[in-house]
C-alpha positions as CSV (number, residue, x, y, z in Angstrom):
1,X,31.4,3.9,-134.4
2,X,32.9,0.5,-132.9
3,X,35.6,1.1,-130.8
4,X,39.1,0.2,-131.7
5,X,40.4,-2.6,-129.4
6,X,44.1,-1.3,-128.1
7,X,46.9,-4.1,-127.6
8,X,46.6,-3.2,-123.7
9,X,42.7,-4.2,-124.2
10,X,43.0,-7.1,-126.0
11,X,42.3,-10.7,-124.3
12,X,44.5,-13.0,-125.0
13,X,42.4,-15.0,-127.4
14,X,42.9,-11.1,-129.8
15,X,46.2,-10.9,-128.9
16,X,46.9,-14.5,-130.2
17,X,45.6,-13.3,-133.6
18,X,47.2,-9.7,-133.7
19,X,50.5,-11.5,-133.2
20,X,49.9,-13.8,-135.7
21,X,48.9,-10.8,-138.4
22,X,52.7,-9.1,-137.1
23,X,54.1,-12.2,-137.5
24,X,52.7,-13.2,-141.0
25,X,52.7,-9.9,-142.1
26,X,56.0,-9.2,-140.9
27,X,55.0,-6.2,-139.3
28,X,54.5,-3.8,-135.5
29,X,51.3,-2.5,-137.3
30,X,47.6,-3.8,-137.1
31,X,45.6,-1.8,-139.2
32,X,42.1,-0.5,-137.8
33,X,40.1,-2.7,-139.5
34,X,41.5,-5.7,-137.4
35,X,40.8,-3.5,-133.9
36,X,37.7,-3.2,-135.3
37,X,36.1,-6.7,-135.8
38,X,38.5,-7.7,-132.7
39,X,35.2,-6.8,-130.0
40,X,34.1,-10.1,-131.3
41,X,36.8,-12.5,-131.3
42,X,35.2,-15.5,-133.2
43,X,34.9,-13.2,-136.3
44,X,38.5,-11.8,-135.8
45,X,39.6,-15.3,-135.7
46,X,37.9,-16.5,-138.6
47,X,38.0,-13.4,-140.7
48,X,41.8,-13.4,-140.2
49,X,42.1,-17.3,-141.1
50,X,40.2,-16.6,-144.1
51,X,42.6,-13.3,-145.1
52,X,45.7,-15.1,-144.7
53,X,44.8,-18.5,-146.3
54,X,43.4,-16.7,-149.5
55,X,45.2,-13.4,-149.9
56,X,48.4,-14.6,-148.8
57,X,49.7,-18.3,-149.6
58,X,50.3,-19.2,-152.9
59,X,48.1,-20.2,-155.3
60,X,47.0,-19.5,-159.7
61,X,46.3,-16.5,-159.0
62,X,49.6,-13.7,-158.8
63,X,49.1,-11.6,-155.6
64,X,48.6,-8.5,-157.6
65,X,45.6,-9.9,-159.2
66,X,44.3,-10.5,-155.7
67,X,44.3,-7.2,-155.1
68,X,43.3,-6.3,-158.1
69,X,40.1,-8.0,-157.7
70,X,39.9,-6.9,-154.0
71,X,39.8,-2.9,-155.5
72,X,37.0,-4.0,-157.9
73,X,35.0,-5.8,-155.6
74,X,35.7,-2.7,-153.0
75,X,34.8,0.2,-155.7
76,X,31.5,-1.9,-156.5
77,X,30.5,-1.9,-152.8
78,X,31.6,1.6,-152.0
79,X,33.9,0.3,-149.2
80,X,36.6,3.4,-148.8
81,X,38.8,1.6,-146.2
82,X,39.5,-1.6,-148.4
83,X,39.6,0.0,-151.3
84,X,42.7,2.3,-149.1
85,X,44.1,-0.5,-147.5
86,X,44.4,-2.7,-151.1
87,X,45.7,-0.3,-153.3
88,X,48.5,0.7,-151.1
89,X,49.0,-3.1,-150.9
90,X,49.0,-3.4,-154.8
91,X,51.1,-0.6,-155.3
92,X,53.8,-2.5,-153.0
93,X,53.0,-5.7,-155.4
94,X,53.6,-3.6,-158.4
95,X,50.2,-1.8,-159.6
96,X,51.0,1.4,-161.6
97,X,48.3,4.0,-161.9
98,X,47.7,2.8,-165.5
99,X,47.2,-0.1,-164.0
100,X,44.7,1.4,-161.7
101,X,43.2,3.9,-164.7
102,X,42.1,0.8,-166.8
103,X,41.2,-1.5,-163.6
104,X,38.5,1.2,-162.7
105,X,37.6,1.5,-166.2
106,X,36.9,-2.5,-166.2
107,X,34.8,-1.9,-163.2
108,X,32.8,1.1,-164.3
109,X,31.8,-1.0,-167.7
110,X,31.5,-4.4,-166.0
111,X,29.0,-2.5,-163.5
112,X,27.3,-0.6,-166.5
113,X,26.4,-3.5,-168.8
114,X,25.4,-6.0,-165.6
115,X,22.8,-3.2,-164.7
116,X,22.0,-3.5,-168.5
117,X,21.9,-6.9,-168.6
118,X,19.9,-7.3,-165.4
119,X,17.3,-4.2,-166.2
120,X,16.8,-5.9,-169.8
121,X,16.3,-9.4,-168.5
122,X,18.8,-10.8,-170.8
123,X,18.6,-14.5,-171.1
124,X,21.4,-16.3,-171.3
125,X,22.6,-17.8,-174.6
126,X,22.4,-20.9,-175.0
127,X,26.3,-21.5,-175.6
128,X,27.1,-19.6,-172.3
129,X,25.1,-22.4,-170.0
C-alpha cells in the first residue's frame, strides 16, 4: 500500500498544492487520495490542476452531472474510493437515492448492451457516423 504523505512530511512543493485543495475546497481536510499520489509531486500537481479546472469551475455541464458521470465511470472500473468520495460529493450537490437507483441502472444497461454490441461486432449504422 503507498504510504500516506502527513502535512508534517510534505515538501513544500505538496504543501503548496494541499493548501491550494483547503483553499479551493474551503476546507482543513485532504482526503487520502491526495496523500496518496502526493509521493510523486508532478502527478499531485497535475492531477490536482486537472480536478479543479474540470470538476470545479463552471462550465455546460451542472456539477451534479459531473459527479454523476464520475459514479458511472467509477462503478464501471470498480474503483470503491471514487465511487465513496463522489457520491457523498453528489449527495451535497443534491443527488437523491432515486437519483442514484436509476443512475446505476443506466450504468448496468449501458455496460450490458456495449458488451453486446462489442461481442456481436455490431457495425455502426450508417446514420450514426
Amino acid at each position: 500500500m503507498t504510504p500516506l504523505i502527513s502535512d508534517e512530511q510534505a515538501s513544500d512543493r505538496v504543501k503548496a498544492v494541499f493548501d491550494d485543495i483547503r483553499k479551493t475546497r474551503n476546507t482543513d481536510y485532504i482526503n487520502n487520495l491526495w496523500r496518496a499520489i502526493a509521493v510523486h509531486p508532478p502527478t499531485l500537481e497535475r492531477t490536482w490542476e486537472r480536478v479543479k479546472t474540470i470538476m470545479g469551475q463552471p462550465s455546460a455541464l451542472d456539477p451534479l452531472v459531473k459527479e454523476m458521470i464520475y459514479i458511472a465511470v467509477s462503478v464501471t472500473n470498480n474503483c470503491e474510493y471514487c465511487l465513496a468520495t463522489h457520491s457523498a460529493a453528489a449527495v451535497t450537490k443534491g443527488m437523491t437515492p432515486e437519483m442514484m437507483g436509476e443512475l446505476l441502472a443506466i450504468v448496468g444497461l449501458a455496460n450490458e448492451t456495449n458488451r453486446l454490441a462489442i461481442g456481436y461486432r455490431v457495425p455502426i449504422d450508417e446514420r450514426f457516423q
